[in-house]
N, C-alpha and C positions, 0 to 999 in steps of 0.2 A: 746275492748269489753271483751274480753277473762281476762284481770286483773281486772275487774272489777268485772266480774263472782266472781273470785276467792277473793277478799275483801271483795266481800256482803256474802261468804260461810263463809271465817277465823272469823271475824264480828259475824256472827252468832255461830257458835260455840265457840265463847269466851261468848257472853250471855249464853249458852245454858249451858255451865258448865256439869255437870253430872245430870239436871234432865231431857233430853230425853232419858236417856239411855233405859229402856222400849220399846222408838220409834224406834231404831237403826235397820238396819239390824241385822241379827244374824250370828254368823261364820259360815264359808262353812261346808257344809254336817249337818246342823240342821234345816234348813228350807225346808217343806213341798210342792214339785213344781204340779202342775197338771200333769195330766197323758201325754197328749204330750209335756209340755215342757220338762218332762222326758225323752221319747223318743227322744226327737230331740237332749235333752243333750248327752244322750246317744250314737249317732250316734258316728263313727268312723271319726276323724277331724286330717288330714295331719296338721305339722306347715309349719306356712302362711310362703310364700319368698318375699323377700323385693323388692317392683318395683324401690326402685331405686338404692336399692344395685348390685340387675341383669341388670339393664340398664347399671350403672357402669361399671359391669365386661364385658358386650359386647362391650361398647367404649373401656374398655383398650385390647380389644382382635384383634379389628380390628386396630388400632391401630399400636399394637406388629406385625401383619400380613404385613399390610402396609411397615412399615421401614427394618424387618426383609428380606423383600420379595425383597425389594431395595437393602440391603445391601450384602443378601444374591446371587443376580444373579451378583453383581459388582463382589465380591469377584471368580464367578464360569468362568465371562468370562472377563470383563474387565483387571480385575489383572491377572488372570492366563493365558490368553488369548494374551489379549493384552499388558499384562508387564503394564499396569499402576496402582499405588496403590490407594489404597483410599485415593481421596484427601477433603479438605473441601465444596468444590462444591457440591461434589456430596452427603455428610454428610446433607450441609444445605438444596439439594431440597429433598432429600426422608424424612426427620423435618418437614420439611416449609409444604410437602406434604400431609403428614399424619396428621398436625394439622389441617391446608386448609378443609380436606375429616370428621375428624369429627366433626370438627364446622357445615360444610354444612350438614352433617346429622343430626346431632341437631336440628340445625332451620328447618329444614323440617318434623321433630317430627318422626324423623324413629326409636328412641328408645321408643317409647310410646309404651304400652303391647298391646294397640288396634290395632297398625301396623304390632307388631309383630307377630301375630297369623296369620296373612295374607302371602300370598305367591306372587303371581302374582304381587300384590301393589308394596309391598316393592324390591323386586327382581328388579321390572320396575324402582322405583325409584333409590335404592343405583344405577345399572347401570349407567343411567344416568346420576347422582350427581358424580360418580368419574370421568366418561366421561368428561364433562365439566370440573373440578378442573382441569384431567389433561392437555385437550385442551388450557386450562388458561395461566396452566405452561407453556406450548409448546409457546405461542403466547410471555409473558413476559420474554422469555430466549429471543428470535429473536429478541424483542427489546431492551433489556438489554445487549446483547451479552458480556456473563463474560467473563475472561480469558480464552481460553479452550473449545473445544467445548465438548458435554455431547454423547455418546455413542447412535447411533442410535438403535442399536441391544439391546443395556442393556434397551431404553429406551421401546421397544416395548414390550420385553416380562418381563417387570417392568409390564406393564402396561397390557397385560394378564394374569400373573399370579396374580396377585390381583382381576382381577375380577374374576379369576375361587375361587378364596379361601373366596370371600364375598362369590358369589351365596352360597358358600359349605355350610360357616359360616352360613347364614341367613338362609337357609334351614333346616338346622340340628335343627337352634332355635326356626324356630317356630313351627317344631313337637314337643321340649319339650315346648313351652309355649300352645301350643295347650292339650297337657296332660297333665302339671302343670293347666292349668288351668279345666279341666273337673274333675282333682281330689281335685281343691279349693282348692290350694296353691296359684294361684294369683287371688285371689279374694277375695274381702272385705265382709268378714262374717259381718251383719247388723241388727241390731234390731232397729224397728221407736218405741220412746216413745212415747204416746198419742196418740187416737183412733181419734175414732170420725169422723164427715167432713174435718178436716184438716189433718188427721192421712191420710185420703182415699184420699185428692187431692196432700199431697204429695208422695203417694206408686203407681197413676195415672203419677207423671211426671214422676217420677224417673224409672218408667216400660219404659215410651216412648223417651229413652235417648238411643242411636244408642251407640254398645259398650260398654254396661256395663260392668266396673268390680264388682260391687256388688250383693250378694245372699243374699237377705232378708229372714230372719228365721222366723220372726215374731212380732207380737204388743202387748207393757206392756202396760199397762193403768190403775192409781186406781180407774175410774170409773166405774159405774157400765151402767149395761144393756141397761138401758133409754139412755144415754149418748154415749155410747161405746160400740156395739154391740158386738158378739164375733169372728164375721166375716168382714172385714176390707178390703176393696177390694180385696176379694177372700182370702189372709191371716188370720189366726187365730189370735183370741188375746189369748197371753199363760198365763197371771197372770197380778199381780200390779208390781210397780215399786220396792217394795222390793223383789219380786220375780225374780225381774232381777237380780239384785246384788247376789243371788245365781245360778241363770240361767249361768250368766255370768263367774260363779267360775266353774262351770261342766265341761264346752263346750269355743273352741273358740268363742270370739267375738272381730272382730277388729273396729267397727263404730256403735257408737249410736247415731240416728237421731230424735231429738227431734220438734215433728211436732205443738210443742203451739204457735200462736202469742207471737212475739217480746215483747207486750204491754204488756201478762200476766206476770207482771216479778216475783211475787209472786209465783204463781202456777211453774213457769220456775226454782226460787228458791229452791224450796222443793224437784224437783226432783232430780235438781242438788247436792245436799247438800247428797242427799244418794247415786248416780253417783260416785262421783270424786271420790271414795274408790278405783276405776276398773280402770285396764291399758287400757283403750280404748281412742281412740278417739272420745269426746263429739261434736257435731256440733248443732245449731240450726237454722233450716229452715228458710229461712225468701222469698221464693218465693211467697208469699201471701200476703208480708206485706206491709203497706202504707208509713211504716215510711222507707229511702231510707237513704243510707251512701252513704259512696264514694266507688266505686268498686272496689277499693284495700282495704279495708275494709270487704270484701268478700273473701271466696274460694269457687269454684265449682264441684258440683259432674254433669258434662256432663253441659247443662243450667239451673240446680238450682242451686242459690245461699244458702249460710248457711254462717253464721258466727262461728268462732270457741271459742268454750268453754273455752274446756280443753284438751291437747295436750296427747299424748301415752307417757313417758318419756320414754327415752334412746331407737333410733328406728334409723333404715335405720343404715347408715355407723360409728353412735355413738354405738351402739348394736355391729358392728363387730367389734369394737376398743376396746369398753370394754371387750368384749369376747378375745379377742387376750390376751390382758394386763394380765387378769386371768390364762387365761391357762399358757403363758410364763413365766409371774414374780411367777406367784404360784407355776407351776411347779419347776425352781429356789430354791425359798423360801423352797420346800418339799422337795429336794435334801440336800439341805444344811442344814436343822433341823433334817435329820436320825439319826446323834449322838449323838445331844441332846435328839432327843425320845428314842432313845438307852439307853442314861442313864438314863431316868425317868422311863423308862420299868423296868431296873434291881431295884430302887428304892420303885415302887410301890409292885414289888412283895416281895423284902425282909419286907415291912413294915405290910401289910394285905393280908389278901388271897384275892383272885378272880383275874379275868379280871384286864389286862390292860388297857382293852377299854370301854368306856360306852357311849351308843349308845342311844338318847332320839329324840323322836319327838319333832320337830317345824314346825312352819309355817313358809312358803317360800312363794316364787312367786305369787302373785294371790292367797293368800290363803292356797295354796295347801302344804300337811301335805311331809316334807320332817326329811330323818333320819339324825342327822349329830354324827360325833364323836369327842368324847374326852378322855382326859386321866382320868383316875377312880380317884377320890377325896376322895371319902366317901367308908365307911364300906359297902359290899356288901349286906347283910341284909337290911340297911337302907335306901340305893339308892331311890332317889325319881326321878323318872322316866319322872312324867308329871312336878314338880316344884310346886306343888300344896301349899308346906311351900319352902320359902324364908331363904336360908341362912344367916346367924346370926354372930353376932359376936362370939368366941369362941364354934362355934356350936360344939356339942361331936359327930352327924354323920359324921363329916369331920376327914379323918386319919391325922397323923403328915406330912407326905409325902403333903398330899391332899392341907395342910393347906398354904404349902410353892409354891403348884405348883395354887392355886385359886391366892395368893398373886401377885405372878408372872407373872399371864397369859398363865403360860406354858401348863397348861389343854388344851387351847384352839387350843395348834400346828396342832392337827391330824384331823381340819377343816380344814387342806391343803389339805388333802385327798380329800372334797368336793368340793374344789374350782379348783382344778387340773388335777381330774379325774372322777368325779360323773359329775362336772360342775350345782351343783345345790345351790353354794354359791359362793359369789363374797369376793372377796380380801376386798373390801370396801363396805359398803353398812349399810342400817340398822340394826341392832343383829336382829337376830331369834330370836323372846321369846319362850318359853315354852310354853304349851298348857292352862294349866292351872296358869301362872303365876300371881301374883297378887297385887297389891299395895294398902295397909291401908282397906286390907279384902275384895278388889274388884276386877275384875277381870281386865284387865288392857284396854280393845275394855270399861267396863263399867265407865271408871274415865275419859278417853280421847274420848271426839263426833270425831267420822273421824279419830280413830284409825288407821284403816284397809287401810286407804291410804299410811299409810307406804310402804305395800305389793307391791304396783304399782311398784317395780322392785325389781329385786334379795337381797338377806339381805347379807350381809357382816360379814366378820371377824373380822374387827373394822370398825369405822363410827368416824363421822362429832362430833356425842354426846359425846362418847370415849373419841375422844381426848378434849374436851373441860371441861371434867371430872364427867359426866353423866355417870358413869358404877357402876357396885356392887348393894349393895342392892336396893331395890325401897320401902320403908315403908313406905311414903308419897305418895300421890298422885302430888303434885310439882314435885316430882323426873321425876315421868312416864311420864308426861305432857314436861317437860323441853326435855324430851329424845326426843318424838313426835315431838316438833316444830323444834328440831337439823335433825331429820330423815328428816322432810319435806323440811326443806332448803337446803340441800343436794340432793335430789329429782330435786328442780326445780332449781338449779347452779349446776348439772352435768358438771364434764370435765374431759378428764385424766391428766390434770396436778392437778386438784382438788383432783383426787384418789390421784395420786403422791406424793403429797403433803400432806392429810391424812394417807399414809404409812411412810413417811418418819416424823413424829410427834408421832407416833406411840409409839416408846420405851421410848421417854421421858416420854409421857404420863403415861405408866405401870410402873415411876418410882414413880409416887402418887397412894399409895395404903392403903391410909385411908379407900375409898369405897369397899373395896375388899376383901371379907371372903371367 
């Protein structure tokens, strides 16, 4: 369902060419929101935590607690104690044990954020579930009887101090998920697309769903009044669909629930088609609908069903992998480039006056206007700031110095800064354009329909385009467009051996510099 979405969108924006441009959203901070969707943009929004990056780090915590706690009383009384070293026995049942304890917690759903804010539940449960695993143990050593028998004394307060270090563990979590969550950090910031009766029967289920993690903000609808009242079961309706698309650039949104029947695929289209610009996750309701898939075919928010659109790119434990990758290798990379910025420092100043550095707006993440830095190129005077004219071949604003470091790419070094310590540019990703950048006297959101889904993740140092020889000028509109569909496949074939591997094609590529003024 969800590739299919996405080929009736690509599809349409290959007809659409450049004459909806007109229809398009408009970039962040230009479009006019009503007075509470202001407000609520406005509001103060913690960043969201990943439920299943913190489920994660609870499994490996209990876990580490588990073997550590086995390994740890061997070493305090059996070895020291009793003169026996750590032998493989006792290696493979506190392994064997700790795996046993969080499997069995798994399947009992005791890492789900609905459990964990519970006290009593979960407390009653883990108890029990290690009770049993280790009663298990105890019954299958008696029949198995290894070589050896296993330390009665180790084994008992093995098996208390584990339970004193869950209760601790579990207790201490769920006052922070109890606080992460009243400060909506684990909760799914939510906007329902479309009013109406269907808008109100699904903001009706999704109320009577035990444990919600979701906080509905409110309802976009391009209908009017007759249609879409402005009041939606007790929710406001805050604007149109294109007011979402800047709603959603102000303020966190993690879930957009699009409440049209399955059948409207048309009307489903349209919304979608100015949607998928946003890092969210798109879903469509289909708890109303007559037409029935196979259940796996489905995911669920509580017992509504929805089918999935469009996915959030790079999320949960791909987000901490690529954030790791950035900080480490960038860090790296900015270590090891000081002596070369060293020398284009003393370069630039012997050749023009000013600044080393030139610091220009781009658009980043979601839209949102980020500073990045480079090495000064051009004569201070004629510094163009927003990019509003496009460097040229033999352009005379470019110094001598300037002309060899744009060839090069070496301007580009001191984005390490951003990728390593600002943390507001990735090693890989799509370029930040310029504010005003433009291609064949357009602006470049007005020659590409579904520009702005670039932004759906952090922009990069080089990219997918880069290396395939998409960089330098853009005077055409082929160019920008070519770049756009490089950006996007890169998007939806994330991986870090994919970054990897577009860092490591990197210099060959900057050894073609036909495009490069």
């Amino acid at each position: 369902m969800k590739r299919s979405f996405e080929g009736a969108i690509w599809a349409d924006r290959a007809r659409a060419g450049t004459a909806n441009a007109t229809q398009r959203p408009k970039p962040a901070g230009t479009r006019e929101l009503s007075p509470l969707a202001r407000m609520i943009a406005a509001e103060a929004v913690p960043h969201a935590i990943s439920p299943v990056v913190f489920a994660g780090l609870i499994r490996l915590y209990e876990f580490i607690v588990i073997v550590a706690s086995g390994l740890g009383i061997h070493r305090l009384y059996v070895d020291m104690q009793a003169h026996e070293p750590l032998s493989w026995r006792y290696f493979l049942a506190v392994s064997s044990m700790a795996l046993a304890t969080i499997f069995a917690f798994q399947v009992s759903g005791l890492y789900s954020i609905a459990l964990l804010r519970t006290r009593v539940e979960q407390l009653g449960r883990s108890g029990a579930i290690w009770t049993m695993t280790f009663l298990v143990a105890a019954v299958v050593t008696f029949f198995v009887r290894p070589a050896g028998d296993f330390s009665r004394i180790w084994a008992a307060s093995w098996f208390v101090t584990v339970l004193f270090l869950l209760y601790g563990g579990r207790l201490f979590i769920s006052s922070l998920v109890r606080r992460w969550t009243r400060q909506g950090r684990l909760v799914r910031r939510t906007v329902i697309v479309g009013g109406g009766s269907a808008g109100e029967n699904l903001i009706h289920a999704l109320e009577a769903q035990k444990d919600s993690d979701l906080d509905i903000r409110g309802v976009f609808d391009d209908r009017g009044e007759e249609r879409s009242p402005s009041q939606i079961a007790g929710l406001p309706k805050l604007g149109t669909v294109d007011d979402l698309v800047e709603f959603a650039r102000r303020t966190r949104i993690d879930l957009l629930l699009v409440s049209l029947p399955i059948t409207a695929e048309e009307r489903v289209l349209q919304m979608v088609r100015k949607l998928w610009v946003l890092p969210v996750d798109l879903r469509l309701a289909a708890h109303t609908s007559k037409l029935r898939f196979r259940p796996r075919a489905y995911s669920y928010i509580g017992n509504v069903p929805t089918l999935d659109v469009l996915d959030r790119p790079i999320r949960d434990w791909n987000f901490v992998a690529k954030w790791l990758f950035d900080r480490i290798v960038g860090g790296i990379l900015l270590l090891l480039a000081l002596p070369v910025l060293a020398v284009c420092a003393i370069a630039i100043k012997l050749d023009s006056k000013g600044p080393v550095f030139f610091k220009q707006k781009r658009y980043g993440f979601n839209n949102e206007l980020i500073e990045v830095f480079k090495l000064r190129s051009m004569y201070v005077d004629q510094a163009d700031e927003k990019a509003a004219k496009l460097v040229t071949k033999d352009d005379p604003r470019v110094t001598w110095v300037g002309r060899f470091l744009r060839k090069t790419s070496l301007d580009e070094l001191p984005q390490l800064i951003n990728v390593a310590i600002k943390g507001n540019l990735s090693l890989v990703g799509p370029r930040p354009h310029a504010l005003h950048a433009k291609a064949a006297n357009l602006l470049y959101d007005e020659v590409v329909d579904g520009y702005f889904a670039r932004h759906r993740v952090k922009p990069g140092i080089t990219g997918w385009a880069q290396i395939n020889g998409w960089r330098g000028e853009t005077d055409t509109s082929e160019k920008i467009q070519r770049r756009v569909e490089h950006d996007l496949y890169y998007i939806e074939n994330w991986s870090v051996l994919f970054d990897l591997y577009i860092l490591l094609r990197t210099p060959f590529a900057l050894l073609k510099t036909e495009n490069a003024y």
